[in-house]
N, C-alpha and C positions, 0 to 999 in steps of 0.2 A: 504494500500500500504506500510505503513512504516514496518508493522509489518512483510509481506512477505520479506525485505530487509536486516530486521532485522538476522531473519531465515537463509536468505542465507549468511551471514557474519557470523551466528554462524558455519554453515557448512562449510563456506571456511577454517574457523579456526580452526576449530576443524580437516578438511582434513589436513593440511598445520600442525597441532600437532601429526598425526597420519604419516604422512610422515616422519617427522623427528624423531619419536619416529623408524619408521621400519630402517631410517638409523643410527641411532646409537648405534641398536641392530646390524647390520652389522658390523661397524664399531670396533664392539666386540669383534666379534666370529672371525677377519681376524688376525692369528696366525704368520704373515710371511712365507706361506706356496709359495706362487708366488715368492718370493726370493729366498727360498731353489730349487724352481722347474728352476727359470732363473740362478740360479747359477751351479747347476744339469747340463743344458743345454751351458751354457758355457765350464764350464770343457769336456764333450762329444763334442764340436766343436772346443774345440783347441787341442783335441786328435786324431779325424779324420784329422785335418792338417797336427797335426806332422806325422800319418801312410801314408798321403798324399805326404806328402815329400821324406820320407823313400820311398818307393814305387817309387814315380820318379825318387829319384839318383842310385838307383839298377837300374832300367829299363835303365839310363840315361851311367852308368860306363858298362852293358854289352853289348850298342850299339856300345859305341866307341873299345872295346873290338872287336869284329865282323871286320876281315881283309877286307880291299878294293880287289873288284873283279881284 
């Protein structure tokens, strides 16, 4: 019995070294590419605002434009 317990405590450990080994092969290879692509994505959202804008005071200056019936 000891020796089956034995076994599985080398495996948990040995699982528990091979995990941490695959995350810090991760933790490697990650370049800041998620920041470039959230920063990417910011700039593209506060450009569609600003066209967003632009867009309604033209729409907004040729309504008032437009004489009462």
């Amino acid at each position: 019995m000891l020796e089956a317990q034995v076994q599985v405590m080398c495996l948990w450990w040995a699982a528990g070294d091979r995990l941490r080994a695959t995350h810090s092969r991760a933790a490697e290879r990650d370049r800041g590419e998620v920041t470039a692509t959230t920063a990417l994505i910011f700039i593209l959202v506060v450009a569609a605002i600003a066209a967003a804008g632009v867009i309604a005071s033209k729409i907004t200056n040729n309504a008032s434009r437009v004489p009462d019936p």
